[in-house]
C-alpha positions in Angstrom: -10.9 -4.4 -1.3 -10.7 -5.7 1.8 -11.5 -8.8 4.2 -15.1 -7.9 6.2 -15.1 -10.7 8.0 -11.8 -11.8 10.3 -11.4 -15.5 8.5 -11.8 -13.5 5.0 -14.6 -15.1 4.2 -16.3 -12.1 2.9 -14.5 -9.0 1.4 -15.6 -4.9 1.2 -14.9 -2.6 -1.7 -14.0 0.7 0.0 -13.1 3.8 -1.7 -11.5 6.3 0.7 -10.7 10.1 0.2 -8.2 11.7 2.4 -7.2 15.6 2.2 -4.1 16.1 0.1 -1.1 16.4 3.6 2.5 17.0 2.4 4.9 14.4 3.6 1.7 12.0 4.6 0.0 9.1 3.1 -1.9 6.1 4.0 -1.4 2.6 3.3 -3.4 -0.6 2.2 -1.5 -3.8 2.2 -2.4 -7.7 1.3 -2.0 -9.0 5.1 -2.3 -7.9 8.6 0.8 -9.7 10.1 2.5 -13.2 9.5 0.9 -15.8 10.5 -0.6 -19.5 9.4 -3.0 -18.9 7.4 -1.9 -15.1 6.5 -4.5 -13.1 8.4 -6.2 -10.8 5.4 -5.4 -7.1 6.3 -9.0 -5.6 7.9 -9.1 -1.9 9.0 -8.9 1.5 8.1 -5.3 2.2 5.9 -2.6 2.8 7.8 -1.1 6.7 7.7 2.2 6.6 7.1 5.2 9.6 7.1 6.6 10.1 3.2 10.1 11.4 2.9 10.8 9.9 -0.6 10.7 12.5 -3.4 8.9 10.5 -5.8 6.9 7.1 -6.3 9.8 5.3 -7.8 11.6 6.2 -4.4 9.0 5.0 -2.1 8.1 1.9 -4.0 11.9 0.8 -3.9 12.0 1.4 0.0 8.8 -0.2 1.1 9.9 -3.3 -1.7 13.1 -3.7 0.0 11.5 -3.6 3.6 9.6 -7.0 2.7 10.3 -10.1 2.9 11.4 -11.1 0.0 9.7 -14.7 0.0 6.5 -12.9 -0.1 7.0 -10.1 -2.1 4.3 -10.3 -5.2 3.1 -7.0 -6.5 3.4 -3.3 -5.4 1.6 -0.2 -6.2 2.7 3.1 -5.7 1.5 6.7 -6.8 2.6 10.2 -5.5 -0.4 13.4 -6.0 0.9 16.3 -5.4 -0.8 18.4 -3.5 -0.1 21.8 -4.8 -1.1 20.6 -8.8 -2.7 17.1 -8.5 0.2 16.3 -10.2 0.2 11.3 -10.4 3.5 10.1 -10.5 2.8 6.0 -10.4 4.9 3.0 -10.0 4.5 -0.8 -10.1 6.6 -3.4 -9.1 5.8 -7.0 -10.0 8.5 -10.1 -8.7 7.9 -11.3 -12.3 9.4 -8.4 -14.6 12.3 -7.4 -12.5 
């Protein structure tokens, strides 16, 4: 899900399939930059490099790079390419 119109007023449920690329993967996050109000994130996801080995990995990396006073939730899952292989991991401020 994601804002359709720039104020947010309206969202869009997308489902997007991407071709299975070792070492790539793409991104959907909450918000498009800081600002006041928090502009909703709007777009295509963002392709970003992997070099973590696994999902628990990745999901400590990208949780660390956040600011930690808006930090909520975060979903993370590795397929491998080769066997389809999930490997998922979820992060919630309220549990750790």
């Amino acid at each position: 899900m994601k804002a359709e119109t720039p104020d947010g007023a309206r969202c869009r449920r997308n489902f997007y399939n991407y071709e299975p690329e070792a070492g790539a993967a793409h991104l959907i996050h909450t918000y498009k930059h800081d600002g006041s109000p928090l502009p909703s994130f709007c777009g295509e996801p963002v392709r970003i490099a992997l070099n973590a080995p696994d999902a628990k990995t990745l999901a400590e990396e990208i949780w660390a790079s956040l600011d930690e006073n808006n930090r909520v939730s975060l979903f993370v899952r590795f397929i491998g390419c080769a066997d389809g292989a999930e490997d998922t991991f979820i992060i919630n401020r309220h549990t750790r």
